[in-house]
C-alpha positions as CSV (number, residue, x, y, z in Angstrom):
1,X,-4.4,12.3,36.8
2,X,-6.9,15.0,37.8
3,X,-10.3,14.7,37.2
4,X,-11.9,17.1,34.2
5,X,-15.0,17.6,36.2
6,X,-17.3,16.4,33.1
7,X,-18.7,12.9,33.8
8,X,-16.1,10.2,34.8
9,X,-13.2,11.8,32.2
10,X,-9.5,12.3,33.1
11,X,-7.4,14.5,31.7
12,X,-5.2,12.7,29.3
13,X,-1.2,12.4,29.3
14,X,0.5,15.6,28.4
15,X,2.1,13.1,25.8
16,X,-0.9,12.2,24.7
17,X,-2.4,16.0,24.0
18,X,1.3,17.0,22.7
19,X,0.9,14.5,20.0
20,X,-2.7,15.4,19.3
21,X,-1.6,19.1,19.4
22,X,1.3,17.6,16.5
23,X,-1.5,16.2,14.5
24,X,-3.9,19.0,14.6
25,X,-1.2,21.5,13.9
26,X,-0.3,19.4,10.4
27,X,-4.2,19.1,9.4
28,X,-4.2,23.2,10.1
29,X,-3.2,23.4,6.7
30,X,-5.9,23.7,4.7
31,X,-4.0,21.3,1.9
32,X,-2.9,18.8,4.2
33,X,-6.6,18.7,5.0
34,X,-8.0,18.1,1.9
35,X,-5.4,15.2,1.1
36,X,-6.2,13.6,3.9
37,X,-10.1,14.0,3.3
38,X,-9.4,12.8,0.2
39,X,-7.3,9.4,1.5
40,X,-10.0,9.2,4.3
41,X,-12.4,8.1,1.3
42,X,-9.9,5.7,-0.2
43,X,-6.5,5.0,-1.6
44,X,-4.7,7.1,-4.0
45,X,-1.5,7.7,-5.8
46,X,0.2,11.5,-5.6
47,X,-0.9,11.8,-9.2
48,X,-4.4,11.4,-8.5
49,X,-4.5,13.5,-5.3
50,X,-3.0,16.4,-6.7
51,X,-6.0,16.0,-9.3
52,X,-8.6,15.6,-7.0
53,X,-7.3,18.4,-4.4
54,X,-6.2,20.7,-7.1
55,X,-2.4,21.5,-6.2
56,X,1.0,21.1,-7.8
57,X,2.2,17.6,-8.0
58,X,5.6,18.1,-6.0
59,X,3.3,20.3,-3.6
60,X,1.4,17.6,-2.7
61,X,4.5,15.0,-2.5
62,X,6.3,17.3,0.4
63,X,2.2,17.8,2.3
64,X,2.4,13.8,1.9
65,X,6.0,13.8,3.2
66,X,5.0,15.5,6.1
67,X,2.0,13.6,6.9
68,X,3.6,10.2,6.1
69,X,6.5,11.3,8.4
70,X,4.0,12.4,11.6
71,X,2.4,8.8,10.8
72,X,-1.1,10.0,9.5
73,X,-0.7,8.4,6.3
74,X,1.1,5.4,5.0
75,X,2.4,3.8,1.5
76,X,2.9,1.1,-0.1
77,X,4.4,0.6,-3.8
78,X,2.6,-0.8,-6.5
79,X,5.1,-1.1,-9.3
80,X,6.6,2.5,-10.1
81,X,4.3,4.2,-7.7
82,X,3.5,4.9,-4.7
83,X,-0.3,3.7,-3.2
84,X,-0.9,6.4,-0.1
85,X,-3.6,5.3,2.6
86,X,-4.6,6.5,5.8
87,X,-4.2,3.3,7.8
88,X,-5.2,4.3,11.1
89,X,-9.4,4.0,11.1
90,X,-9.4,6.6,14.4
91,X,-8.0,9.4,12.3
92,X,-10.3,8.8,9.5
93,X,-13.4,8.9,11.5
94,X,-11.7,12.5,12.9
95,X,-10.9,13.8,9.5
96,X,-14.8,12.6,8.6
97,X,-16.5,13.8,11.5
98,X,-15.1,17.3,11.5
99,X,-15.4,17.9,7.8
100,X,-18.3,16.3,7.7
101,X,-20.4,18.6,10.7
102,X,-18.6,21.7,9.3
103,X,-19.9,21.2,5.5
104,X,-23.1,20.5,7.1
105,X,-23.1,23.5,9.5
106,X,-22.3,25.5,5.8
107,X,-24.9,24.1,4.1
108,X,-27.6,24.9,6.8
109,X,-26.4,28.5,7.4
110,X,-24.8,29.7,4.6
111,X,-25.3,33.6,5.1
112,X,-23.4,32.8,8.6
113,X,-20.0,34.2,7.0
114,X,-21.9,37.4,5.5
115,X,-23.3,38.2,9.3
116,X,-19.5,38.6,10.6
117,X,-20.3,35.2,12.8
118,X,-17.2,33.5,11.0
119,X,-16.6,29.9,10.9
C-alpha cells in the first residue's frame, strides 16, 4: 500500500473504498438517510418508521429492502412483524457523527444557504 502522506495512514484496499463508496451511495438518498438516523436512535418496525420519517409505508419497505440487502440494517420478527435495527455500532456512529455536525453547522449559520455558500 502507498503511503497517504498524512501522519502514519495507508491508503485502504480498493475493496474496502468500493464498499464504502456502496454504502455512501445508498445513504445519498435523502430517505434512506433519515431511516437509518432514525434506526441509529433505536429499533423500529416499518410502521413506525414510515411515521417518524414521514413516507409511504411500501416506500419505506423497498428503502429498507435495499438497506437490509447492502447489510446496513438487519431484522428480526417479533410475531407478525418485522423489528429493523442497525446492528453494526461503526455505522451508527457514522450516521450520528455526520448528521449530527451538519444539524449543528445549520443551527450555527443558518443564513449560510441564503449567501449562495450551499451545504
Amino acid at each position: 500500500m502507498v503511503a497517504a502522506g498524512v501522519g502514519d495512514f495507508e491508503d485502504p484496499p480498493a475493496e474496502v473504498l468500493e464498499e464504502a463508496a456502496a454504502a455512501f451511495g445508498l445513504l445519498a438518498s435523502p430517505a434512506r438517510l433519515h431511516i437509518m438516523w432514525s434506526l441509529a436512535q433505536g429499533e423500529s418496525d416499518v410502521t413506525g418508521l414510515a411515521e417518524r420519517v414521514g413516507g409511504a409505508l411500501p416506500a419505506v419497505s423497498q428503502h429498507l429492502t435495499k438497506l437490509k440487502l447492502a447489510g446496513l440494517v438487519r431484522a428480526r420478527r417479533e410475531g407478525r412483524r418485522q423489528v429493523y435495527f442497525v446492528d453494526d455500532p461503526d455505522m451508527v456512529t457514522v450516521v450520528r457523527l455526520m448528521v449530527g455536525q451538519l444539524t449543528d453547522r445549520a443551527a450555527q449559520a443558518p443564513t449560510r444557504r441564503s449567501r449562495g455558500l450551499g451545504a
